[in-house]
N, C-alpha and C positions, 0 to 999 in steps of 0.2 A: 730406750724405748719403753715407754710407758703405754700401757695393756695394750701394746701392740702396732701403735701409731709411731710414725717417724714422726720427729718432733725436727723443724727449720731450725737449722741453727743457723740466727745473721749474725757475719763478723761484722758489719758495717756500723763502727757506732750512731748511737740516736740520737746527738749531736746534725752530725749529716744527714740523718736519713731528716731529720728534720725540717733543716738547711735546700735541701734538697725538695722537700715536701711545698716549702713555702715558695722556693723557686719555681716549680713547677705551676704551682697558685697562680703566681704573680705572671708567669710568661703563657701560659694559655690563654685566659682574659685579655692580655696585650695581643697577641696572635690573632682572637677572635675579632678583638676590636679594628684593628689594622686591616683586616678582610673583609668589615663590614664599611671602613671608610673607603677601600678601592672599590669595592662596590659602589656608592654612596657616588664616589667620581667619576667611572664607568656608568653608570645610570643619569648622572646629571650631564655627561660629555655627550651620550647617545642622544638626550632629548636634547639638547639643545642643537645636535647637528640634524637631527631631525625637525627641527623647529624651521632651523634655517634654509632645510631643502623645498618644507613646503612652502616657506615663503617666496624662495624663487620660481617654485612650481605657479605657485599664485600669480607670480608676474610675468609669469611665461603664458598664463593663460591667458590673462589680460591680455597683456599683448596679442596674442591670436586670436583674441574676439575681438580686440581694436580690429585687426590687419584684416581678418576675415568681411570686416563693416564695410572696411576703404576696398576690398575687392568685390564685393558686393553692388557697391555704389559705383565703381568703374566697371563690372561686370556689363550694368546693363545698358553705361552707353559703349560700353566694345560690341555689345552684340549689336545695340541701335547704330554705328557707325560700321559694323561687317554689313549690314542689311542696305547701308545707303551705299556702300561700295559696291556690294552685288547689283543692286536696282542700277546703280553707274555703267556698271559693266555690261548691262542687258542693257541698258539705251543706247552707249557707245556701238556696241554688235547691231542692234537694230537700225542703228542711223548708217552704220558703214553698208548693210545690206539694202536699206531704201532707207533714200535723205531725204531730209526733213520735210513736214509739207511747206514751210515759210518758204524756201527754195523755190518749190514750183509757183505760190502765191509772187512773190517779187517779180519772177517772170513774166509771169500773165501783167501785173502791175506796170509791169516797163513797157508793155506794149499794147497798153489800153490807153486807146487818145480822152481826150480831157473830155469831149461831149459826150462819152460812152460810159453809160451805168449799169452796173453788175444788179442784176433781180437776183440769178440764181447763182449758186456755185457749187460744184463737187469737185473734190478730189482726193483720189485715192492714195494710198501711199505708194502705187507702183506709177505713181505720176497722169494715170487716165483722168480725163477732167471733162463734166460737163457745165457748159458756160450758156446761161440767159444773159443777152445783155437788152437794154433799151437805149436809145439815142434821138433827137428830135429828125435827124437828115437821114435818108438812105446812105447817102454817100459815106457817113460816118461808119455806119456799121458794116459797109463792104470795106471802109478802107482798113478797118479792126482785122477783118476778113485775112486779107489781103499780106496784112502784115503779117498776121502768126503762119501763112504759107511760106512767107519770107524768110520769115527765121527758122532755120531747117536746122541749126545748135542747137534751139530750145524747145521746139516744137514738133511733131510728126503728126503723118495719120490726122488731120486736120480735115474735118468732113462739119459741110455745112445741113441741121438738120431743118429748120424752117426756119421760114422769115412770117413775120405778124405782124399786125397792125395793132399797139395797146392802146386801150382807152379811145375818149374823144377827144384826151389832146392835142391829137394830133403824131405822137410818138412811134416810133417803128420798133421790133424784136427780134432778134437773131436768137437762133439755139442750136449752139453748134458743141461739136465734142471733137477733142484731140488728143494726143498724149505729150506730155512736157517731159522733155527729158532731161534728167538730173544733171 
């Protein structure tokens, strides 16, 4: 000991330690580098699976703004054909509850003689009907008369309300009301 310091003694000669010194050189830079290239492939593996997720994202959305279009565009005639289906459904229920006026119309038509012209007509949908007719004959217009008392299937309640004379034709006028039954 010199003034007091331990002095290192290496047995290792300096040969080795040397050997050693440049080993360590050489395999740490290598080390470094090797860590920097699995980075380097880690980071280029990542973006690239990232590239390719949002490309399918991409096509995934596409697609759902196509699909979205075509539901869009059948959207509105689903709801234009739910609305004629309902409107269907409320005439079928209407008709089953009072039938149609063409029904009570064909009726009165079957049994209006050929000289006998309709002036007025109502009818309602629970079948009540008021009827002007005009005809050149009396006889025509009682035998109109005559008939819808007859037909007790298609007619009731069959009340004569007057009889007129129209015009200077010469023409006569019944105005009578009944109910047709459906």
């Amino acid at each position: 000991m010199i003034f007091g310091k331990k002095e290192e003694i290496d047995l290792i000669p300096e040969e080795q330690q040397e050997l050693k010194f440049k080993k360590n050189l050489f395999v740490f830079p290598i080390i470094f580098f090797l860590i920097f290239i699995l980075e380097l492939v880690f980071f280029a593996a990542v973006f690239i699976l990232k590239t390719k997720e949002e490309s399918k994202d991409r096509i995934l959305q596409d697609s759902i703004t196509e699909k979205n279009q075509e539901w869009q565009k059948v959207a509105s005639r689903a709801a234009e054909l739910k609305s004629i289906k309902q409107n269907l459904a409320n005439y079928k229920t209407f008709n089953s509850h009072y039938p149609p006026i063409e029904n009570y119309l064909k009726k009165i038509a079957q049994a209006l003689p050929v000289t006998v012209k309709i002036t007025q007509l109502s009818v309602d949908s629970s079948g009540y009907t008021d009827l002007q007719v005009e005809f050149p004959q009396p006889s025509d217009g009682y035998q109109f008369l005559e008939v819808l008392k007859q037909r007790k299937e298609n007619f009731s309640s069959v009340n004569l309300v007057s009889t007129s004379k129209v015009g200077e034709n010469g023409k006569f006028g019944l105005k009578i009301n009944f109910v047709t039954l459906p």
